[in-house]
N, CA and C of each residue as an Amber inpcrd file, in Angstrom:
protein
   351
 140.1670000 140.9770000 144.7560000 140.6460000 142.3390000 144.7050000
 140.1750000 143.0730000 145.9470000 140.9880000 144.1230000 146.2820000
 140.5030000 144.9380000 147.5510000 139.7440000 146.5220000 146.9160000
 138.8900000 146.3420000 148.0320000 138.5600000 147.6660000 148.0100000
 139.4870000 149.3680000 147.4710000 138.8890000 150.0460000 147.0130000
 139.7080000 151.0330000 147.1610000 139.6520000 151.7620000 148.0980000
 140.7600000 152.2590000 148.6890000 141.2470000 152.4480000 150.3670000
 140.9670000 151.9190000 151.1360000 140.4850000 150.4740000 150.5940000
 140.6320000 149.7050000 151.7770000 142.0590000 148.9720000 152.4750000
 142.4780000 148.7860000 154.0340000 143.4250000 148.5070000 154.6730000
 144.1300000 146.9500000 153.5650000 145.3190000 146.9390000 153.6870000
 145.4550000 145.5380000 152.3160000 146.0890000 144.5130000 153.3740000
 145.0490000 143.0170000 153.3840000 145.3840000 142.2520000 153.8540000
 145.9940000 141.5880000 152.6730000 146.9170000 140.6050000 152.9720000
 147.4660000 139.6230000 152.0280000 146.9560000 137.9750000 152.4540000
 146.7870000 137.4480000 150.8010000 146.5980000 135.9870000 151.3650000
 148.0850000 135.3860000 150.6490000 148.9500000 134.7070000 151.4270000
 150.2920000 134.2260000 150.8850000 150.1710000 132.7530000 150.5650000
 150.8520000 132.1050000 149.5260000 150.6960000 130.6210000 149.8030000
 151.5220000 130.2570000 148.4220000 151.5880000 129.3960000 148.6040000
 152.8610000 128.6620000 147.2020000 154.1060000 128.6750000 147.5400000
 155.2560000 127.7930000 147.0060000 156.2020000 128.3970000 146.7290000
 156.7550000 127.8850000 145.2880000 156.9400000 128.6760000 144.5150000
 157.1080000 130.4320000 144.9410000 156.0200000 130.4350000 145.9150000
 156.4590000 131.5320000 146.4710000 155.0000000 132.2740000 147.0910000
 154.3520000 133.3120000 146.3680000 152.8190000 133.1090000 145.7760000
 152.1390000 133.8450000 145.5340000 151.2460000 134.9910000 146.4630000
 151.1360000 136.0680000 146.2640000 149.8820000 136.8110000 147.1380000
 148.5790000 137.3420000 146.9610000 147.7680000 137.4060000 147.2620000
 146.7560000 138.4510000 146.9090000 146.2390000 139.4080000 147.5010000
 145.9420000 140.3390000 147.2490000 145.5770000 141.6900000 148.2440000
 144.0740000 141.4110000 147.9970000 143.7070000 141.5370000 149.4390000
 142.4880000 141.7570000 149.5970000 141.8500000 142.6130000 150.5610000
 140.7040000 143.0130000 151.0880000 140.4070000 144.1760000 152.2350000
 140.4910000 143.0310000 153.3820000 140.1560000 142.7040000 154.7120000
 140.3690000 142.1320000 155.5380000 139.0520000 141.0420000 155.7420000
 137.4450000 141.9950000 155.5510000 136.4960000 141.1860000 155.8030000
 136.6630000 139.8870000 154.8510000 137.0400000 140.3990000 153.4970000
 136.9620000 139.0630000 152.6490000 137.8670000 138.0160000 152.5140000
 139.0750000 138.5220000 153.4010000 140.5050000 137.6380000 153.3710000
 139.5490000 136.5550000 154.4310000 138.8550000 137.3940000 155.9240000
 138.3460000 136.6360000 156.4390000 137.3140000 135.5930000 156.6230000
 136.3530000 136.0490000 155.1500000 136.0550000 135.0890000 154.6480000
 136.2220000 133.6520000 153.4990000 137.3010000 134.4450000 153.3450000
 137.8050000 133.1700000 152.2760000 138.7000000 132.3360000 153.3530000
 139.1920000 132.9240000 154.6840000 139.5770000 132.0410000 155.1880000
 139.0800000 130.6500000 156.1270000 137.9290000 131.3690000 156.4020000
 136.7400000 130.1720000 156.8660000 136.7210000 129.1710000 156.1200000
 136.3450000 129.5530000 154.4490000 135.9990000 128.4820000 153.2190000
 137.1840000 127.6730000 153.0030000 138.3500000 128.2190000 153.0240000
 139.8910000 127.8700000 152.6240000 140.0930000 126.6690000 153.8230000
 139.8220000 127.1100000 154.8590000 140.3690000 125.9170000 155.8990000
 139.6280000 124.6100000 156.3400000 137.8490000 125.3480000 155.8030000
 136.8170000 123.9800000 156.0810000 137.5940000 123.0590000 154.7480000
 137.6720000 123.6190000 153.5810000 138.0880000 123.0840000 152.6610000
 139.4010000 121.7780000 153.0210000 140.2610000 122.4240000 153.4350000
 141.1850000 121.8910000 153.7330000 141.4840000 121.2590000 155.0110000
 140.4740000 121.0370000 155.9980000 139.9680000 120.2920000 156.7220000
 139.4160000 118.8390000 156.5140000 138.8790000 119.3000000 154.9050000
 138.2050000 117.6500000 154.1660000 139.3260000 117.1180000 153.6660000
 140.6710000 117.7830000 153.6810000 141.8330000 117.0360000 152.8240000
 141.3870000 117.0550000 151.1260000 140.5540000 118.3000000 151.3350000
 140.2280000 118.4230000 149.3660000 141.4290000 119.7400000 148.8930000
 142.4080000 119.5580000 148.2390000 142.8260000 120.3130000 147.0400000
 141.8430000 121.1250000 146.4360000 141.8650000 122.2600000 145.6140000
 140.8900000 122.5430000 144.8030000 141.6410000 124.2760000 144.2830000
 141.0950000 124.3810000 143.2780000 141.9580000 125.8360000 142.4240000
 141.3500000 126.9420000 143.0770000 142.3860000 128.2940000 143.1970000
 141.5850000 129.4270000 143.5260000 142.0000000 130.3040000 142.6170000
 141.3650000 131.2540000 141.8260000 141.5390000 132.4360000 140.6750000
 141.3370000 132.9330000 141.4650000 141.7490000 134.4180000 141.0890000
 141.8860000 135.5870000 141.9710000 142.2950000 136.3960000 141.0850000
 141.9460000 138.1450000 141.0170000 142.5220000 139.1820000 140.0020000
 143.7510000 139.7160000 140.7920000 144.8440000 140.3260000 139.5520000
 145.9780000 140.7060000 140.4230000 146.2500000 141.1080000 139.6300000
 147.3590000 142.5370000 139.4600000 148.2550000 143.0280000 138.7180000
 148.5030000 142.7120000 136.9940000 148.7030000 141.6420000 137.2140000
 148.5120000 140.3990000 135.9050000 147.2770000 140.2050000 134.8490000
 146.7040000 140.0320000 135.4050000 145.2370000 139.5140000 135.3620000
 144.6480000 138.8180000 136.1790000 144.0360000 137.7570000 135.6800000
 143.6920000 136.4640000 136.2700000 144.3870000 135.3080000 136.3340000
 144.7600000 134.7420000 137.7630000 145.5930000 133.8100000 138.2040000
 144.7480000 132.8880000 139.0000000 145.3540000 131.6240000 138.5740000
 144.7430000 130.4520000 139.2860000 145.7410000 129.7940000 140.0210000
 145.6950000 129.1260000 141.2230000 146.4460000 128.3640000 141.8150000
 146.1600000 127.2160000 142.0690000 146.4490000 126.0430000 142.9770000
 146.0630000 124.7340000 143.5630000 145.9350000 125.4470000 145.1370000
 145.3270000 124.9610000 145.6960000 145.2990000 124.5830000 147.2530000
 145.2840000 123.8040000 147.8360000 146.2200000 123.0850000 148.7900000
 145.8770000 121.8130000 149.3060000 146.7150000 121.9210000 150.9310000
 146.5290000 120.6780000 150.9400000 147.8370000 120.8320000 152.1510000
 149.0260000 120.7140000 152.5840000 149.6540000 120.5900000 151.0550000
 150.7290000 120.6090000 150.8890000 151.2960000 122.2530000 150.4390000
 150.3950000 122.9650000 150.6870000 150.8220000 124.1110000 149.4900000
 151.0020000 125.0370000 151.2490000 152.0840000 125.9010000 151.2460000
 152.3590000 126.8670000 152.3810000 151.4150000 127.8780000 152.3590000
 150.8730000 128.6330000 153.5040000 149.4870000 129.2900000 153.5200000
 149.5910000 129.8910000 154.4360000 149.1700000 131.3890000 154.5410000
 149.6630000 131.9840000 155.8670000 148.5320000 133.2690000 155.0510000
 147.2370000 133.7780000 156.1960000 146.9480000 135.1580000 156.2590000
 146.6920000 135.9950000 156.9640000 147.2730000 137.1960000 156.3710000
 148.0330000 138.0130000 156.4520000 147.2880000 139.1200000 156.8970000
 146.4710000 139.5060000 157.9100000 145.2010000 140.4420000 158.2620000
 146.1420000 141.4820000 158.2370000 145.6150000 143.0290000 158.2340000
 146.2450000 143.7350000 158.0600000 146.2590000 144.5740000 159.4050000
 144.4270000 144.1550000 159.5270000 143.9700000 144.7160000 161.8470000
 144.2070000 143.3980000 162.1280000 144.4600000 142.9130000 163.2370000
 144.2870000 141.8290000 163.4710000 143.0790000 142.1740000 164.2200000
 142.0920000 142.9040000 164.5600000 140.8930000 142.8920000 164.8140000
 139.8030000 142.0980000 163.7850000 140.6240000 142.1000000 162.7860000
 139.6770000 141.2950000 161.6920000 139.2190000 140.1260000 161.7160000
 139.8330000 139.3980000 162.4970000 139.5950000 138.1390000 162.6770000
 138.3090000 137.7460000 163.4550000 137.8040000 138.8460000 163.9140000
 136.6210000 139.2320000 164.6420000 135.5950000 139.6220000 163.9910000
 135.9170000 139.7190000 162.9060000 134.2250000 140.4240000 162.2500000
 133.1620000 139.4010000 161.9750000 132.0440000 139.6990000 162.2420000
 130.9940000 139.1750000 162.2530000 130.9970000 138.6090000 160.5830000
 130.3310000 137.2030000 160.6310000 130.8020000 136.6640000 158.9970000
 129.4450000 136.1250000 158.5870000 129.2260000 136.8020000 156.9300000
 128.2670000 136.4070000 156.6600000 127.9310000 134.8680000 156.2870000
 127.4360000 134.5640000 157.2290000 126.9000000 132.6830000 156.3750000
 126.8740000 132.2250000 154.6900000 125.7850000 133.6750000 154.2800000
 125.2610000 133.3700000 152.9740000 126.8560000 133.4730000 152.2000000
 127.5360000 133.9930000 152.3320000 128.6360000 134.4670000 151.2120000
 129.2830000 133.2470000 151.2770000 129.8280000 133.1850000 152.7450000
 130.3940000 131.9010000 153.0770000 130.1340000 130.5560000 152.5370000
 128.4070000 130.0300000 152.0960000 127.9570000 129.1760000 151.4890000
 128.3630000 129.3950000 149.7720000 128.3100000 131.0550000 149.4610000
 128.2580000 130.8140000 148.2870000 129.7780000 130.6610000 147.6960000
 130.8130000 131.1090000 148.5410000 132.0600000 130.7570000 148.9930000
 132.7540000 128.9640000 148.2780000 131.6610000 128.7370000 149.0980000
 132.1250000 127.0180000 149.5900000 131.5160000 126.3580000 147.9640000
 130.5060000 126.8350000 147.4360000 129.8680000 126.0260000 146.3380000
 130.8570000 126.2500000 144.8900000 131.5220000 127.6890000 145.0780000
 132.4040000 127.9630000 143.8500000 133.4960000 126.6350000 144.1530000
 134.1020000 126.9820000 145.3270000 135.3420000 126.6000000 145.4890000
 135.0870000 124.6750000 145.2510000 133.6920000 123.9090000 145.4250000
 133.3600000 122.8120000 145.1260000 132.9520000 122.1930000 144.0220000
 133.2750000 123.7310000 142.7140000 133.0250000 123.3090000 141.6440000
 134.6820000 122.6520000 140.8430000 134.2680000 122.8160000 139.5380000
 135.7320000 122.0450000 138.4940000 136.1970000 123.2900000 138.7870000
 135.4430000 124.6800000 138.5820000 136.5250000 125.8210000 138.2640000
 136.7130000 126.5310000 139.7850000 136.6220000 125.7220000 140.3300000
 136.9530000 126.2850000 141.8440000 136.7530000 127.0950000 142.9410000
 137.3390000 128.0140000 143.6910000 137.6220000 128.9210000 144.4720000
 137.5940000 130.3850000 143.8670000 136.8950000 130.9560000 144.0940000
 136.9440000 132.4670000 142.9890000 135.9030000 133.5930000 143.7770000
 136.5260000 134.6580000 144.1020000 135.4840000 136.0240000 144.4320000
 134.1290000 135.7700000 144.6400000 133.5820000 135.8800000 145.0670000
 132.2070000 136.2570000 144.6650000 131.3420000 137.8100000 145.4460000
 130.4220000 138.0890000 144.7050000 130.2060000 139.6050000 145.7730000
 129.2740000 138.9230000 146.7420000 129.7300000 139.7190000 148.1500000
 129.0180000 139.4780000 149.0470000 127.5340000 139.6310000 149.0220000
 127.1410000 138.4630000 148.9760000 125.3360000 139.1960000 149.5530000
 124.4650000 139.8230000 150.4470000 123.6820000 140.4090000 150.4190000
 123.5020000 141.2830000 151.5300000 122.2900000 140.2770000 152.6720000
 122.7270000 140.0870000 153.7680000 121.9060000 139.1060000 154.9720000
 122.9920000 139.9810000 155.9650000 122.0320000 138.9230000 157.1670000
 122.3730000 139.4490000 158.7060000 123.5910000 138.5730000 159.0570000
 124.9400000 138.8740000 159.4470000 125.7340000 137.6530000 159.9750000
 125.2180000 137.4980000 160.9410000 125.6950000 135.5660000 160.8010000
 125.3780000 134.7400000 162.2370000 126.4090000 134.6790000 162.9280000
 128.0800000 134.9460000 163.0770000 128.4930000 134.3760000 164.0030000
 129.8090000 135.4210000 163.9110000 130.4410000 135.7480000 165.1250000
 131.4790000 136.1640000 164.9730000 132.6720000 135.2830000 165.3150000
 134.4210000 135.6850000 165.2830000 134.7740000 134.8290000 165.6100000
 136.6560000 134.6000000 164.8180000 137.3300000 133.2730000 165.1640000
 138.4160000 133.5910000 164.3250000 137.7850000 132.9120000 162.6700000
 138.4460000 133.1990000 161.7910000 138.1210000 132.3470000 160.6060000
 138.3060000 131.1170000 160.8620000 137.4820000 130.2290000 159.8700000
 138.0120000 128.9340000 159.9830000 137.0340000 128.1750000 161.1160000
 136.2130000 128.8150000 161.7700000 135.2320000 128.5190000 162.8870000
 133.9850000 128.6150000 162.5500000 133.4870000 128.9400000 161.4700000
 131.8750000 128.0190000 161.2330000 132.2200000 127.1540000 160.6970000
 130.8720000 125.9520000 160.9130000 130.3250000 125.1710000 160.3500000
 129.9090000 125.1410000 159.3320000
């Protein structure tokens, strides 16, 4: 979910195509996790809140994927490691890929998504 008044990035993917609104820092961090992910050639589910409720999807690399920054300055924000780890451990469980609140640390790296380690 996004912030309130925060700028609405979209994450698109499926087809159908599904979306989710999110603020930009966290699109940009789920996109780091989303692509190391799919870098290993691992599939894996992502829930997400929306309009609906709660929706789950597949991810893999077969599934169409495109996001959707809303600055494209965003792609630049400094990214927190810790979230990012805690990111990567949901999305490596059975129940997958899912929100989590950011924790509060110093980011290590700035950069496009998809570029830490």
């Amino acid at each position: 979910m996004r912030k309130a008044g925060a700028a609405v990035a979209k994450l698109r993917f499926g087809s159908p195509e599904h979306c989710c609104e999110l603020d930009d820092r966290t699109l940009a961090h789920l996109a780091v996790v989303i692509v190391d992910e799919l870098r290993r050639n691992d599939g894996f589910p992502f829930t997400f809140q929306d309009e609906v409720g709660a929706t789950t999807v597949w991810l893999s690399l077969n599934v169409p994927l495109e996001f959707d920054f809303d600055d494209p300055a965003a792609m630049g924000v400094s990214i927190n490691r810790d979230w990012v780890l805690a990111l990567q451990r949901a999305a490596r469980t059975a129940h997958g890929l899912r929100l989590v609140a950011e924790p509060v640390s110093s980011p290590v790296t700035t950069g496009s998504p998809g570029g830490m380690r």
